[in-house]
Backbone as CSV, one residue per row, in Angstrom:
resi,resn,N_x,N_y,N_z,CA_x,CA_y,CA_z,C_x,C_y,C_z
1,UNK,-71.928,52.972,-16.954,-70.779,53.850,-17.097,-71.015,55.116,-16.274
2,UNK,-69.929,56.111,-15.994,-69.841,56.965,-14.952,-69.276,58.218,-16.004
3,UNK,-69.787,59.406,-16.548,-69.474,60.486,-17.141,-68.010,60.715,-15.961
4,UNK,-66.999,61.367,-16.913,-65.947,61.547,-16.098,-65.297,62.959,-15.532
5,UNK,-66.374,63.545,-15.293,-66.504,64.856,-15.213,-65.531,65.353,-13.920
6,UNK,-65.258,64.407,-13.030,-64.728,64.751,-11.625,-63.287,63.655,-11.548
7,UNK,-63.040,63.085,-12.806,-61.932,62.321,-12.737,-60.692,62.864,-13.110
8,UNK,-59.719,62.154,-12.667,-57.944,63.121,-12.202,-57.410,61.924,-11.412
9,UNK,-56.042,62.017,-12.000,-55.021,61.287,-10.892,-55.110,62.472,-9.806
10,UNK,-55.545,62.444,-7.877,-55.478,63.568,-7.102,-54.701,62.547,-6.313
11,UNK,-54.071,61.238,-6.452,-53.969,59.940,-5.111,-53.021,58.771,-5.937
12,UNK,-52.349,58.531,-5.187,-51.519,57.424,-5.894,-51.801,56.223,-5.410
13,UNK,-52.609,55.398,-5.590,-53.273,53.865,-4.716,-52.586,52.874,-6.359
14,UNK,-51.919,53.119,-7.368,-51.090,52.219,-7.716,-50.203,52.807,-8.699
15,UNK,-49.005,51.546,-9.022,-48.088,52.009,-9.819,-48.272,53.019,-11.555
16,UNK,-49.697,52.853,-11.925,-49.641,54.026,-13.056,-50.000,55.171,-12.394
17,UNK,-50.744,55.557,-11.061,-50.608,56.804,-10.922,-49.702,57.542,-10.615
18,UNK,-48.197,56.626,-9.981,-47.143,57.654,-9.835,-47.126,58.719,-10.747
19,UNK,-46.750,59.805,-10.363,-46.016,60.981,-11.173,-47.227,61.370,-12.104
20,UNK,-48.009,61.065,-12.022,-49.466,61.487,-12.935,-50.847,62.576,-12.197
21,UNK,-49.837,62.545,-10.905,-50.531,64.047,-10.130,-51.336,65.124,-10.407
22,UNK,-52.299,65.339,-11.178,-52.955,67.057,-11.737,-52.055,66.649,-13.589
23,UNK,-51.476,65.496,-14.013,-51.208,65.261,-15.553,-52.241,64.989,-16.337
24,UNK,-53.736,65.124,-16.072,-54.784,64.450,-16.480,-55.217,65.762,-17.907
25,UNK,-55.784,65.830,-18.354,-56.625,66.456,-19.610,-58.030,66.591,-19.711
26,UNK,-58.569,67.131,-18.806,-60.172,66.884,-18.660,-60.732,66.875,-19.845
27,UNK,-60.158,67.389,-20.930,-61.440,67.451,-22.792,-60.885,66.132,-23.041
28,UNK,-59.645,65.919,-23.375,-59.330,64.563,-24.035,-60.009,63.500,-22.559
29,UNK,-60.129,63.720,-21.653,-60.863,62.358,-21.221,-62.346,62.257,-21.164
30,UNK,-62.870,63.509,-21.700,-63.990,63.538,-21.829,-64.577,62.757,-23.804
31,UNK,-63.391,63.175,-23.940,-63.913,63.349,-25.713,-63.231,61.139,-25.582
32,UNK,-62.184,61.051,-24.769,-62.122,59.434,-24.895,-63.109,58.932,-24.292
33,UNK,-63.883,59.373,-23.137,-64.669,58.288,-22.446,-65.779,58.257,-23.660
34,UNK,-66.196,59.700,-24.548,-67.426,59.607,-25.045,-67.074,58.701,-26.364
35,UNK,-66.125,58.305,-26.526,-66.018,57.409,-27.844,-65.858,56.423,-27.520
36,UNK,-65.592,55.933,-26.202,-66.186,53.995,-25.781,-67.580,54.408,-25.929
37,UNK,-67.967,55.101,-25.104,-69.917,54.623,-24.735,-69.808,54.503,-25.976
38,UNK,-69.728,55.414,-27.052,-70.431,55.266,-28.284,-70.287,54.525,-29.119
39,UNK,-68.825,53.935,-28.996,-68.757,52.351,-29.630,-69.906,51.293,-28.634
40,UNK,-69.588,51.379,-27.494,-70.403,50.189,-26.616,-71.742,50.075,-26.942
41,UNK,-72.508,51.576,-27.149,-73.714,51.796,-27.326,-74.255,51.045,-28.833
42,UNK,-73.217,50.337,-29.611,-73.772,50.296,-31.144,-74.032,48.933,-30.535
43,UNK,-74.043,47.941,-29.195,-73.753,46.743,-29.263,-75.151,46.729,-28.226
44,UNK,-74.901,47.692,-27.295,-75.313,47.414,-25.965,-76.286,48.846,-25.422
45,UNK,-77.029,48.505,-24.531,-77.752,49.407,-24.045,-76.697,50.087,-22.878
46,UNK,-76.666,51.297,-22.545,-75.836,52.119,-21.922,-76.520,52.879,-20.622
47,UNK,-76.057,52.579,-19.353,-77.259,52.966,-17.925,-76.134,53.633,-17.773
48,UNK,-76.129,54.803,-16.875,-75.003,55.886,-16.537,-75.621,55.990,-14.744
49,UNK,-74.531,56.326,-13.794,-74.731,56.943,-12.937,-73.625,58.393,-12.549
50,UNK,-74.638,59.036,-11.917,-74.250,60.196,-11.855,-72.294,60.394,-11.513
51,UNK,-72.068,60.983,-11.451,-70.434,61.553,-11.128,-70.513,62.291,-9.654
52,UNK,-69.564,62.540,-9.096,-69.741,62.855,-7.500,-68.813,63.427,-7.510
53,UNK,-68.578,64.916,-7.261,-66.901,65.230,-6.915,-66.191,64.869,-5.563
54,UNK,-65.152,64.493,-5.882,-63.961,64.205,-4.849,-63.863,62.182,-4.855
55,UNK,-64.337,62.372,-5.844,-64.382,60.269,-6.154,-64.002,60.533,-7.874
56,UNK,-62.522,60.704,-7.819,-62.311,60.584,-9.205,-62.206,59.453,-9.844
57,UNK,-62.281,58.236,-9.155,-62.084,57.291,-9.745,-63.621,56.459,-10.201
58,UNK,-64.716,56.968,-9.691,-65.770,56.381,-9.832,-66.351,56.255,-11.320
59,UNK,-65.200,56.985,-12.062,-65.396,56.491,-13.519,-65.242,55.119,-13.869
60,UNK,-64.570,54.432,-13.147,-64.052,53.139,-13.321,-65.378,52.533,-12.709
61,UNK,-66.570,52.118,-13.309,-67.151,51.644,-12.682,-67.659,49.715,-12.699
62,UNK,-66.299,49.292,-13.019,-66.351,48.230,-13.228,-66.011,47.374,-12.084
63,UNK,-65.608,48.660,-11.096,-65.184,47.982,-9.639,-66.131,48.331,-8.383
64,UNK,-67.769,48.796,-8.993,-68.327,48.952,-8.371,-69.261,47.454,-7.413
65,UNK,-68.799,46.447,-8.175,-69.809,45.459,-7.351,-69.324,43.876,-8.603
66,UNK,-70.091,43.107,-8.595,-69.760,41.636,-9.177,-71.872,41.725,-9.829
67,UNK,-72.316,42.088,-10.674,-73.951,41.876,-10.959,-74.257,40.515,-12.031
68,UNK,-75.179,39.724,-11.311,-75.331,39.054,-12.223,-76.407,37.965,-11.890
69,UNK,-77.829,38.340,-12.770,-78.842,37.383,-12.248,-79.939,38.160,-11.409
70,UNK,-79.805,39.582,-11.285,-80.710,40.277,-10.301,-79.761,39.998,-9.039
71,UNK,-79.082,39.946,-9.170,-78.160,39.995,-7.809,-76.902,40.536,-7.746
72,UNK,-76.688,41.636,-7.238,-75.231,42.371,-6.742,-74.366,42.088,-5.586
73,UNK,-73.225,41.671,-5.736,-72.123,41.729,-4.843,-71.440,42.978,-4.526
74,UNK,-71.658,43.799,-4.028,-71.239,45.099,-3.862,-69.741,45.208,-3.380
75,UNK,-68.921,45.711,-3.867,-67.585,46.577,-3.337,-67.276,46.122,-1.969
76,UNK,-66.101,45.938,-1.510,-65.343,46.682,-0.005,-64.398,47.294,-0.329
77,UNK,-63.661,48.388,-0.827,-62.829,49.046,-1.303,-61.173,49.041,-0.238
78,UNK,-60.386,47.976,-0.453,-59.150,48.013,0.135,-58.791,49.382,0.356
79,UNK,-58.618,50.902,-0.287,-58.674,51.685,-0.388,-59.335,52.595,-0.099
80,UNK,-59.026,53.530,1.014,-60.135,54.451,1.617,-60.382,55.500,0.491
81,UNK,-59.473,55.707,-0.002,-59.605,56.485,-1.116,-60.830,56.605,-2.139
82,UNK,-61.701,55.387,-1.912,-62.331,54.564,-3.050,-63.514,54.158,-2.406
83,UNK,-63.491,54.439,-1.045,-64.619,54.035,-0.154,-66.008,54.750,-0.435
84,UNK,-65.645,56.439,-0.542,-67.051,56.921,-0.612,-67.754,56.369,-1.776
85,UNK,-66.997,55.494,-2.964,-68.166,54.860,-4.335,-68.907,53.999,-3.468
86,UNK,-68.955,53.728,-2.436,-69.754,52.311,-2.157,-71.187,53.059,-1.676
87,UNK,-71.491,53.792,-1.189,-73.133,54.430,-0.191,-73.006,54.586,-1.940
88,UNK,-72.643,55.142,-2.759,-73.167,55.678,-4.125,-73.780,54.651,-4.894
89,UNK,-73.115,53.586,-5.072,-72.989,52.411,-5.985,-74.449,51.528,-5.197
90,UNK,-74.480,51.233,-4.195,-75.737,50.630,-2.797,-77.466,51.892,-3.638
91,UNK,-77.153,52.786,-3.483,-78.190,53.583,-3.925,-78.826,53.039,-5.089
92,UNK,-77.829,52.946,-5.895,-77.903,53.221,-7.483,-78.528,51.364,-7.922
93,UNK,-77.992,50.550,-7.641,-78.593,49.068,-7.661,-79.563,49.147,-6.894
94,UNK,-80.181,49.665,-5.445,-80.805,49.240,-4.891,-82.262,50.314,-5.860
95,UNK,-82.379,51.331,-6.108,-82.679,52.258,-7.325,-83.266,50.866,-8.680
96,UNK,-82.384,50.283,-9.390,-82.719,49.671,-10.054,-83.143,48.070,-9.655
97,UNK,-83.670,47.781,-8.253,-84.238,46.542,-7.985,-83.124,45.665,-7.580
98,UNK,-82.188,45.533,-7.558,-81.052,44.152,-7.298,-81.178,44.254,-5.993
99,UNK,-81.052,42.837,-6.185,-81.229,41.946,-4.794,-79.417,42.283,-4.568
100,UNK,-78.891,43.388,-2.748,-77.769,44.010,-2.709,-77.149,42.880,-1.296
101,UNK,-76.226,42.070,-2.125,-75.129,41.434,-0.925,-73.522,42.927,-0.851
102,UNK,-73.101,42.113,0.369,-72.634,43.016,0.817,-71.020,41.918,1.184
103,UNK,-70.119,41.595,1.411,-69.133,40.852,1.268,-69.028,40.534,2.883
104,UNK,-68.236,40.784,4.070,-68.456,40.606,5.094,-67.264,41.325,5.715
105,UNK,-67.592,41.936,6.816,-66.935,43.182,7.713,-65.373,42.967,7.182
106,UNK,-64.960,41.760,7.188,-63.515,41.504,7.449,-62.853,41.709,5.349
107,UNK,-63.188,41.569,4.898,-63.090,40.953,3.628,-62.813,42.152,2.451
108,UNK,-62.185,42.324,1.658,-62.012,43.164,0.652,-62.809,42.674,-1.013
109,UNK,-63.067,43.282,-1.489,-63.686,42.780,-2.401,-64.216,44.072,-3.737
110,UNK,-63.523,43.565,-4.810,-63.890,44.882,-5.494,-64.292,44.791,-7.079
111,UNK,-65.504,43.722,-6.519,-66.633,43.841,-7.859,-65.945,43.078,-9.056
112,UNK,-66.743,43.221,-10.609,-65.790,43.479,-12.235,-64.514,43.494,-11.795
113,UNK,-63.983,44.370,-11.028,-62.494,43.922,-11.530,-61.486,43.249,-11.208
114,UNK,-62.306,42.472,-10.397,-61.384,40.727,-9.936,-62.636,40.016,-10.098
115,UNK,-63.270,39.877,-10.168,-64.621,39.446,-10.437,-65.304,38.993,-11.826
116,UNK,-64.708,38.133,-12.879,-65.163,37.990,-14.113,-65.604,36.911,-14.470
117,UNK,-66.838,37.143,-15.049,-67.665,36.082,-15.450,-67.752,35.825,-16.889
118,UNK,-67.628,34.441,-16.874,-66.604,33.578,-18.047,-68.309,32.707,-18.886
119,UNK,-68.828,33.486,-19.271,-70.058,33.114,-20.234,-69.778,31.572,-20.816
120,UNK,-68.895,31.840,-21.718,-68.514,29.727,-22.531,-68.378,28.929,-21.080
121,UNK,-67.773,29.564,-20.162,-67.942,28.241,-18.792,-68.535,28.117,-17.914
122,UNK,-69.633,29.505,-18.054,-70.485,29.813,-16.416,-69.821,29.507,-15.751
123,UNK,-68.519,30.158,-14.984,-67.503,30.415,-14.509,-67.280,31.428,-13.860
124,UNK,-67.042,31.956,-12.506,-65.945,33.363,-12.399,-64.952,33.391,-12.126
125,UNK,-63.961,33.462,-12.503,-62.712,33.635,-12.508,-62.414,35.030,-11.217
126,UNK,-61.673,34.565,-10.125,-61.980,35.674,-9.486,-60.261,36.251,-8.880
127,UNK,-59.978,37.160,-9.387,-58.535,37.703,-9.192,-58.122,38.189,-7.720
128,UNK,-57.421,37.800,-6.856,-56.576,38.341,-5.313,-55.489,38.490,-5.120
129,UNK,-54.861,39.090,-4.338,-53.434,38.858,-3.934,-52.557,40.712,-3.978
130,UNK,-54.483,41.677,-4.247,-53.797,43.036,-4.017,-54.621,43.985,-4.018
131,UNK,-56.262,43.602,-4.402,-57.071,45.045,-3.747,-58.845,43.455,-3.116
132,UNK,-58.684,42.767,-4.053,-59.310,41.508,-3.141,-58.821,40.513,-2.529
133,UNK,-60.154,39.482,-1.337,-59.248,38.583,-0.840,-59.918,37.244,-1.665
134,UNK,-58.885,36.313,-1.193,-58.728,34.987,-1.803,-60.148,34.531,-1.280
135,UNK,-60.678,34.623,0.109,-61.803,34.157,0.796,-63.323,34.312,0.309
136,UNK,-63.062,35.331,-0.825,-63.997,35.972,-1.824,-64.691,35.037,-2.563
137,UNK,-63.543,34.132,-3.159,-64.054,32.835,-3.880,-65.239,32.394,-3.328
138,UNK,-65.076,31.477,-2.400,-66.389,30.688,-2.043,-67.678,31.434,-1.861
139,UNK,-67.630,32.652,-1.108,-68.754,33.479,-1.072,-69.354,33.794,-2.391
140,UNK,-68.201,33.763,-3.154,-69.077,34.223,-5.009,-69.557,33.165,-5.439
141,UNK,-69.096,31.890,-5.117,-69.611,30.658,-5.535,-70.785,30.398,-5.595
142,UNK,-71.016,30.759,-3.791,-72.092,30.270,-3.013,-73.281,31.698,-3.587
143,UNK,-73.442,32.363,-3.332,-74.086,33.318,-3.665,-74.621,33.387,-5.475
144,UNK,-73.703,32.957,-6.191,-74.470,32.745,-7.510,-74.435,31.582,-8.319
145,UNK,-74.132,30.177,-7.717,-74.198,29.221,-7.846,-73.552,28.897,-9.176
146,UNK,-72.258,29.514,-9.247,-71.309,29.654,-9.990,-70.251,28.821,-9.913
147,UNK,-69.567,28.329,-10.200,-67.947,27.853,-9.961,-66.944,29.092,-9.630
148,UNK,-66.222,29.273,-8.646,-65.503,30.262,-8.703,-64.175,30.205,-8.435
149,UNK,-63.084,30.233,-9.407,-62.010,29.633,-9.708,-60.941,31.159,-9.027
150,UNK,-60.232,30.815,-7.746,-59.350,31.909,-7.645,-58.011,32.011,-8.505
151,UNK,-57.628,33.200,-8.824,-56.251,33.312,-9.309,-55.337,34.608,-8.917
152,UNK,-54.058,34.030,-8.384,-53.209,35.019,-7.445,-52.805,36.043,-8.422
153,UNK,-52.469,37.103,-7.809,-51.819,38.567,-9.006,-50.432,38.625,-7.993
154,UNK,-49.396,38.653,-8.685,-48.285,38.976,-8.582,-47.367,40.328,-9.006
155,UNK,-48.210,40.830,-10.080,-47.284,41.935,-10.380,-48.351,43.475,-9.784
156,UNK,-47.834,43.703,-9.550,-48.490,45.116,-8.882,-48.963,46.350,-10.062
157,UNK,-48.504,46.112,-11.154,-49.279,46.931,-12.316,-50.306,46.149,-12.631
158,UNK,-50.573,45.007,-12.498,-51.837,44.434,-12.784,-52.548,44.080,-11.960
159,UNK,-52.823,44.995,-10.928,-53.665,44.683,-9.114,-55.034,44.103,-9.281
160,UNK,-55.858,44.458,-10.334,-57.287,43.954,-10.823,-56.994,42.787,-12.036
161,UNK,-57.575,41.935,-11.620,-57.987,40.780,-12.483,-58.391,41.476,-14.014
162,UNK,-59.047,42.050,-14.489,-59.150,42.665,-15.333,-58.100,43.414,-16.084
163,UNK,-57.359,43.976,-15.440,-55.969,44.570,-16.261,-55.302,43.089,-16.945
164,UNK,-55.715,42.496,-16.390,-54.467,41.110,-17.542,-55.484,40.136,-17.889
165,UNK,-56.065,40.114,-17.774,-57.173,38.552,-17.919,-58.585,39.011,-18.544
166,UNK,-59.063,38.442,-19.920,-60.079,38.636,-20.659,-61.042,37.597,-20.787
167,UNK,-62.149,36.524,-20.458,-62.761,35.429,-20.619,-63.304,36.325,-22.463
168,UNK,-63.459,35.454,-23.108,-63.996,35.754,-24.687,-65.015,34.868,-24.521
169,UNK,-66.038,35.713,-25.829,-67.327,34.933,-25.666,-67.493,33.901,-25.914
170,UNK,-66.222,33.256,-27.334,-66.674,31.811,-27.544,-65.765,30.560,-26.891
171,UNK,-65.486,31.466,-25.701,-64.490,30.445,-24.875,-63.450,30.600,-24.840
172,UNK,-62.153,31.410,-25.308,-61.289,31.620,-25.550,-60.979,32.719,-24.423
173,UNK,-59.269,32.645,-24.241,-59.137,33.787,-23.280,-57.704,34.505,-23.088
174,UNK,-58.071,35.899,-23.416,-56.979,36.933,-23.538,-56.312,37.323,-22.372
175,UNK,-54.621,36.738,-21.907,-55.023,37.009,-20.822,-53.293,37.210,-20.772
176,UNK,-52.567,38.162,-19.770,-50.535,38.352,-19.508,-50.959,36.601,-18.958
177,UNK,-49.565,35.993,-19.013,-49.215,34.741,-17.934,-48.515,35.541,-16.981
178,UNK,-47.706,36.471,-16.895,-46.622,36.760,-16.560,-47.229,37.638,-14.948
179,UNK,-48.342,37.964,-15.411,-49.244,38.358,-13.832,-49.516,37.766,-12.719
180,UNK,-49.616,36.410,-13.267,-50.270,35.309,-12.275,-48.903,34.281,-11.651
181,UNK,-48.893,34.129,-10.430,-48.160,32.620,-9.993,-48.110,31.893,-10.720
182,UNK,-47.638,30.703,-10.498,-46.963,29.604,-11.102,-48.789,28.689,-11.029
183,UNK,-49.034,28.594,-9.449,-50.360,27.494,-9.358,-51.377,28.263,-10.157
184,UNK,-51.250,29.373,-10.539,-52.598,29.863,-10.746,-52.802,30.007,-12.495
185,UNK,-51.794,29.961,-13.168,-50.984,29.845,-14.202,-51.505,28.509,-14.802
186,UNK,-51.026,27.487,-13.730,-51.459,26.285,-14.274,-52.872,25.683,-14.317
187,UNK,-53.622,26.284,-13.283,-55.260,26.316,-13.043,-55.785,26.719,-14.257
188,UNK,-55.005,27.662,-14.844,-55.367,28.347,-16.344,-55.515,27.338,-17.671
189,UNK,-54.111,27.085,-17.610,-54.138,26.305,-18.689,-54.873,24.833,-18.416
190,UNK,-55.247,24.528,-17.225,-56.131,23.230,-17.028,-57.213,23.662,-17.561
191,UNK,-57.944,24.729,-17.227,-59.295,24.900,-17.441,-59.455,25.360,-19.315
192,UNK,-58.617,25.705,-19.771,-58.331,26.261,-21.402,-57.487,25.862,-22.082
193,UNK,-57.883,25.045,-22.872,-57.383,24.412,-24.030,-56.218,25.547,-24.591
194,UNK,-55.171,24.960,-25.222,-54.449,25.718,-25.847,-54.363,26.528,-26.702
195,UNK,-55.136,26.071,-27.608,-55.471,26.710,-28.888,-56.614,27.747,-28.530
196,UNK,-57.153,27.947,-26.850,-58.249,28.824,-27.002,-57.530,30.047,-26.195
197,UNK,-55.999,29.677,-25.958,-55.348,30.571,-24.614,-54.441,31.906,-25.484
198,UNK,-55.020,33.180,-25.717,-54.655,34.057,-26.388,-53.563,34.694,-25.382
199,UNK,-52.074,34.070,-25.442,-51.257,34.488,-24.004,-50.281,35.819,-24.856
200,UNK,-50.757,37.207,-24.391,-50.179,38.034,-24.838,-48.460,38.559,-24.189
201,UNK,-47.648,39.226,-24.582,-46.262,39.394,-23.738,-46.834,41.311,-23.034
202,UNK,-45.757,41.423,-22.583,-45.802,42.519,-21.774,-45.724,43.620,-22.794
203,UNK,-45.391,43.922,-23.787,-45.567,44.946,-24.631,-47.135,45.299,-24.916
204,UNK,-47.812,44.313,-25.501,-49.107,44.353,-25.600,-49.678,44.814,-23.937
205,UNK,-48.962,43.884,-22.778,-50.671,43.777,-21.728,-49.943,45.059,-21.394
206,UNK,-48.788,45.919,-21.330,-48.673,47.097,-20.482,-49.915,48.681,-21.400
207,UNK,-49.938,48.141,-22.527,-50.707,48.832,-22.989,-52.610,48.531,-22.737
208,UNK,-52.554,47.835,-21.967,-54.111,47.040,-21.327,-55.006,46.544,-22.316
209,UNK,-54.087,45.719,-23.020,-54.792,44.867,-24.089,-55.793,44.235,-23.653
210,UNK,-55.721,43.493,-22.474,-56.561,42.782,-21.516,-57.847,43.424,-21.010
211,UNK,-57.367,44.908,-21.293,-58.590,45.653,-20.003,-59.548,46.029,-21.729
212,UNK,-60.313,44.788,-21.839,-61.198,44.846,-22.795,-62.481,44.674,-22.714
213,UNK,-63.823,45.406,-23.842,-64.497,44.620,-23.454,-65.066,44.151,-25.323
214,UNK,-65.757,43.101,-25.068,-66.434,41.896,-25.530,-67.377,41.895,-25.832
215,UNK,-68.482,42.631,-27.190,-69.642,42.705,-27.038,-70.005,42.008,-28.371
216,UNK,-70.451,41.057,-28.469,-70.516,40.239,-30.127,-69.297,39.830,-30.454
217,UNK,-69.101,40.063,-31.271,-67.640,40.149,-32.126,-66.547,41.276,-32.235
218,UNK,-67.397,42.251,-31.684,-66.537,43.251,-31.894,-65.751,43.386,-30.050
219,UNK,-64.408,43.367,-30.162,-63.577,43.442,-29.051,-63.079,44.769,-28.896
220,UNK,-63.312,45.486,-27.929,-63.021,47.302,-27.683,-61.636,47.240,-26.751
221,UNK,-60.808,47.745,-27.261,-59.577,47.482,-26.116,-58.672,49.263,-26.782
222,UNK,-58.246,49.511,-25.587,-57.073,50.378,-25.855,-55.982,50.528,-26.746
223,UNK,-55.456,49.384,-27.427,-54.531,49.597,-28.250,-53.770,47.901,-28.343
224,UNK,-53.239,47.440,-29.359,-53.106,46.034,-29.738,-51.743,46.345,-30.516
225,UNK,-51.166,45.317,-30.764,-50.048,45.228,-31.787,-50.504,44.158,-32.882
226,UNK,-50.278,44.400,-34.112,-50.422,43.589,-35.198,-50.983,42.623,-35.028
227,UNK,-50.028,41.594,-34.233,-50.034,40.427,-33.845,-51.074,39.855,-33.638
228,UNK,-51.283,40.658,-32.173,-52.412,39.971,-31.095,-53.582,40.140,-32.095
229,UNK,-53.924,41.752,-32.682,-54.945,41.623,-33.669,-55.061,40.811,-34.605
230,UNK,-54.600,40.142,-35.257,-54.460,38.860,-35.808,-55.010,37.596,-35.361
231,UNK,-54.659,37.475,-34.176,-55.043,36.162,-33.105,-56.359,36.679,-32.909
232,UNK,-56.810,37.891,-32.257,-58.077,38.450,-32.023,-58.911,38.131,-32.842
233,UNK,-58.823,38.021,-34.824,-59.393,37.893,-35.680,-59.219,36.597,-36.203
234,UNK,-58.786,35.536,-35.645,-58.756,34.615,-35.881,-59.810,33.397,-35.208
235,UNK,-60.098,34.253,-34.187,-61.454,33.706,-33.056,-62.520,34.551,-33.362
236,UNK,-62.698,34.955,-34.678,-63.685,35.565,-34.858,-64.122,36.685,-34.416
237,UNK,-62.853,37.529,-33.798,-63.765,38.776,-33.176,-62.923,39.800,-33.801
238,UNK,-63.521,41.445,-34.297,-63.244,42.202,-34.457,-62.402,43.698,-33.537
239,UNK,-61.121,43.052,-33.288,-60.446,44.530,-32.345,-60.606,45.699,-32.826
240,UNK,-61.284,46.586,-31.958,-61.576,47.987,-32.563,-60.687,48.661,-31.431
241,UNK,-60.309,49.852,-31.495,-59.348,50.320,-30.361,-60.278,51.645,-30.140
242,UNK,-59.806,51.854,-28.747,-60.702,53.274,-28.395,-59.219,53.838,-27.407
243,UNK,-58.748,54.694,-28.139,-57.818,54.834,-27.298,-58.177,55.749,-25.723
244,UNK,-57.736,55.473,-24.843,-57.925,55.913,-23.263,-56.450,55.858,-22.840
245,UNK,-55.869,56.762,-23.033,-54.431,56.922,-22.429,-54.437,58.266,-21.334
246,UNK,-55.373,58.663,-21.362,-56.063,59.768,-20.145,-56.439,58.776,-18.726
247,UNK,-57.339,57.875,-19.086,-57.413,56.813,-17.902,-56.772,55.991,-17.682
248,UNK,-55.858,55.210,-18.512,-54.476,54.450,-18.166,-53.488,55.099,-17.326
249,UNK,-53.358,56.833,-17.139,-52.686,57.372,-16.359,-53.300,56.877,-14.911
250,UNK,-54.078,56.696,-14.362,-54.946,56.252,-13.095,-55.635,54.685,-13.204
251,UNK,-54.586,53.776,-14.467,-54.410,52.507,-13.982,-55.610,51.844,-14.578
252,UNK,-56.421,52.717,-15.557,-57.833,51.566,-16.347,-57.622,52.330,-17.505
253,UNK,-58.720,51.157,-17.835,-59.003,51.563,-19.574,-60.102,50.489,-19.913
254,UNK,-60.827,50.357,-21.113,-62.057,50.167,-21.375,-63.249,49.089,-20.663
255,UNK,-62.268,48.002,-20.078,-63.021,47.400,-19.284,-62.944,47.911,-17.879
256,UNK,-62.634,48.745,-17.559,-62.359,49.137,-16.036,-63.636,50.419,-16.109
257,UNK,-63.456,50.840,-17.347,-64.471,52.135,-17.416,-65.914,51.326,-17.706
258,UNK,-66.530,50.611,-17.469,-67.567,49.867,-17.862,-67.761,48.615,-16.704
259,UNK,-69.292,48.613,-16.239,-69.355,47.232,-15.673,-70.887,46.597,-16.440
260,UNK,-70.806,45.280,-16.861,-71.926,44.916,-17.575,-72.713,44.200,-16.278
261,UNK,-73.950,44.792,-16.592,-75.014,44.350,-15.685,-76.273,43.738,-16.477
């Protein structure tokens, strides 16, 4: 995780930052980021890297790279805006030993958050079609001897695989339909049984039900409706909410603020 000391909508690179210009709250996003770690921390061990001013987004550090196995896939940031996290993010793994790939000159690629690894299938599910490319797939394949299943994004509020799509630990998966194409839609439901496909509507995913994370049983997400919490607790996992409506203004929330390594 990334203390959010230098974070602010200052750049509009997608549809929640419109009109959210200098609207940010530096205590309330300080006092929200510190109540994920501290839920995350009851589950999980917690590594921080430093904050950098003029990279407000490097709180989101779930789009710093793809880690997994002693091996990092590092960033290409579609977004120049977003570029200086990468010499930061290269330091900071190469700092803690990972073996550092790098994607290739031509190629976009942006870590966790098209990048998710699906534990019940040793799987990655890998999201394109608006800050990564489709060509990403095979290289993630090949590189961690993974299966790597692409899926197109269609709606432009959900540009990261992560804003709509959740793999759950015991196989099950939280995820909008309404994000994805038609082929990619159906790739879905091939690979996931029905009864394991938690398909939420747009009321829930605009609130980033999806942008969750998964640690035991207990499920950390931004905010849920009845419902879905219901379904959530019906697969055995506990929805706890941490609300982040300070970082939903700049398009994340709990899984975007977090990358598990």
């Amino acid at each position: 995780m990334c203390p959010p000391d230098f974070f602010g909508v200052s750049y509009v690179i997608n549809p929640w930052m419109e009109g959210q210009q200098g609207h940010t709250d530096a205590a309330e996003a300080q006092a929200q980021w510190t109540g994920l770690k501290d839920l995350i921390a009851r589950h999980a061990d917690v590594s921080l890297i430093m904050p950098h001013a003029g990279l407000p987004d490097l709180v989101f550090t779930a789009n710093a790279g793809l880690a997994l196995e002693g091996k990092v896939l590092l960033s290409r940031f579609r977004r120049p805006q977003r570029r200086g996290e990468e010499h930061w993010w290269r330091a900071w793994f190469e700092k803690a030993g990972y073996e550092i790939i790098t994607p290739p000159e031509e190629l976009c690629f942006e870590g966790a958050g098209d990048a998710l690894f699906d534990e019940a299938r040793q799987t990655i599910w890998l999201g394109h079609g608006f800050r990564s490319d489709q060509e990403m797939a095979p290289l993630a394949a090949k590189i961690f001897g993974r299966e790597t299943v692409p899926l197109r994004l269609i709606d432009p509020r959900f540009y990261h695989l992560d804003t709509c799509f959740c793999p759950l630990p015991d196989g099950a998966l939280l995820y909008y339909p309404a994000a994805f194409d038609a082929p990619s839609r159906a790739e879905i439901e091939r690979r996931v049984a029905p009864d394991q496909r938690i398909a939420v509507d747009e009321s829930d995913a605009i609130k980033f039900c999806c942008n969750a994370v998964a640690l035991d049983a207990m499920l950390v997400l931004n905010d849920a409706s009845p419902a879905l919490e219901a379904q959530a607790r019906a697969h055995g996992l506990a929805p706890t909410r941490a609300p982040l409506t300070q970082f939903m203004k700049a398009g994340g929330a709990a899984k975007c603020l977090t990358l598990r390594i």
